[in-house]
C-alpha positions as CSV (number, residue, x, y, z in Angstrom):
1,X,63.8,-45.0,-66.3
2,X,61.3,-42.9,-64.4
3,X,63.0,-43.7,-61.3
4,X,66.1,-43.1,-61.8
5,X,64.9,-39.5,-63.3
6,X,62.8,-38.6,-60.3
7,X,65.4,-39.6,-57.9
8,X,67.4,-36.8,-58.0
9,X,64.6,-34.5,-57.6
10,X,63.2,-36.7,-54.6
11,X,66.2,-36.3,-52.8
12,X,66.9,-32.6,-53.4
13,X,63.7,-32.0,-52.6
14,X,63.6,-34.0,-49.3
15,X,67.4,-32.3,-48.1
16,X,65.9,-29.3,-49.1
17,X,62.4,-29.2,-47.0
18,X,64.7,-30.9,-43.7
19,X,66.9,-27.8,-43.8
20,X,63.9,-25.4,-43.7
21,X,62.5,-27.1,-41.2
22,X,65.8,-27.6,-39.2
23,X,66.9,-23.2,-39.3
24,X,64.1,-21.8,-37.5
25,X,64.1,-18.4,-39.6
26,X,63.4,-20.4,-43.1
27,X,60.6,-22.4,-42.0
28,X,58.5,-20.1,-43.6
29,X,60.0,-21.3,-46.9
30,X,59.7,-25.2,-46.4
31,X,56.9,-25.6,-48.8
32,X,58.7,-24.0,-51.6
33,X,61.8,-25.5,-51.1
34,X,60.4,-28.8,-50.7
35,X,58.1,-28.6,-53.6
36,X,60.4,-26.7,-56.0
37,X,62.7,-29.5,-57.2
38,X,59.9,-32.2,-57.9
39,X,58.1,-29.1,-60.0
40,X,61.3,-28.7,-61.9
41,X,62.0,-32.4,-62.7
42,X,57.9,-32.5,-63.8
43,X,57.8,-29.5,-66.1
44,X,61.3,-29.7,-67.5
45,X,60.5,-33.2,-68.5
46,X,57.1,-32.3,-69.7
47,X,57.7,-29.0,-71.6
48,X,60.4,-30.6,-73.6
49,X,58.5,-33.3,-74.5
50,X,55.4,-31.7,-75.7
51,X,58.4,-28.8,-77.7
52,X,59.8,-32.5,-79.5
53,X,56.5,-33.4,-80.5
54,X,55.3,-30.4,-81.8
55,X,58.6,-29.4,-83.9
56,X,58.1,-33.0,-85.0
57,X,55.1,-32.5,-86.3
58,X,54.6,-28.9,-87.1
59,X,57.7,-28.3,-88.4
60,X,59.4,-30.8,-90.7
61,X,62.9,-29.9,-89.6
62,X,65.6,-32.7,-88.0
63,X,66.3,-32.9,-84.4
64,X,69.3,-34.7,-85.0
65,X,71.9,-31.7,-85.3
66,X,72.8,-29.1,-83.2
67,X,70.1,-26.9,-83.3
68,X,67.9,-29.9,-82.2
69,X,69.9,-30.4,-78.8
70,X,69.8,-26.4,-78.6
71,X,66.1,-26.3,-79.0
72,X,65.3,-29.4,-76.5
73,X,67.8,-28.2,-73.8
74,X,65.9,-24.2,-73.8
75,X,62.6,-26.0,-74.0
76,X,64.0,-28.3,-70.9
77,X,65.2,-25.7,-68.6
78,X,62.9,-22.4,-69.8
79,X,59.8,-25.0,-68.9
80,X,61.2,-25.7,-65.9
81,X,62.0,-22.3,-64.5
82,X,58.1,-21.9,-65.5
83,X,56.9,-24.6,-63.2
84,X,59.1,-23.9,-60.3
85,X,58.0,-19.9,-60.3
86,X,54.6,-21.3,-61.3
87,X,54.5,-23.7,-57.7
88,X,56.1,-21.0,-56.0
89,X,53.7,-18.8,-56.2
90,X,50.8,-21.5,-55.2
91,X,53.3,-22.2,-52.2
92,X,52.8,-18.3,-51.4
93,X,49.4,-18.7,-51.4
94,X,49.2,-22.2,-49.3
95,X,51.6,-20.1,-46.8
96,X,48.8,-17.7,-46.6
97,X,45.8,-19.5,-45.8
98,X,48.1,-21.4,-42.6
C-alpha cells in the first residue's frame, strides 16, 4: 500500500529534478523540484493522519459523513502545501551554502 502511494510522488519527483537538470537556466531549482513532490506525498499523508486521530479522539464527532471527507481532504492538502513551502525553503538554504 505504501508503494503504490509513494510511486506517484517518486516519479514526479524524478521527471521533475531531470528537467531542471536538462534546461540550463532552472538548474538552480533542481533541489526544489526534485524534493517538492516526495515532501507533499510525506506531509499530506502525515498531517491527515495525525487531523483523523485527533478529531477521533478529541472530538467525539463521526467521520463517516460529509464533513468528515471535507475535514480529511483540507487537513490532506493544507498539510501538504505546509511541507512543500516548508522543504522549499530548506532547499533555499541548501542552494546557499553550494
Amino acid at each position: 500500500m505504501q508503494i503504490i502511494y509513494l510511486a506517484p510522488f517518486i516519479l514526479l519527483s524524478a521527471i521533475a529534478g531531470t528537467i531542471c537538470l536538462i534546461v540550463p537556466k532552472w538548474r538552480r531549482h533542481v533541489f526544489t523540484a526534485a524534493s517538492a513532490p516526495l515532501a507533499f506525498g510525506f506531509f499530506s499523508i502525515v498531517g491527515a493522519l495525525v487531523v483523523v486521530l485527533a478529531v477521533n479522539q478529541l472530538v467525539n464527532i463521526s467521520l463517516d459523513r460529509i464533513w468528515g471527507y471535507v475535514i480529511v481532504l483540507v487537513a490532506y492538502a493544507a498539510s501538504g502545501v505546509a511541507g512543500v513551502l516548508l522543504v522549499r525553503a530548506l532547499a533555499a538554504r541548501v542552494r546557499r551554502w553550494l
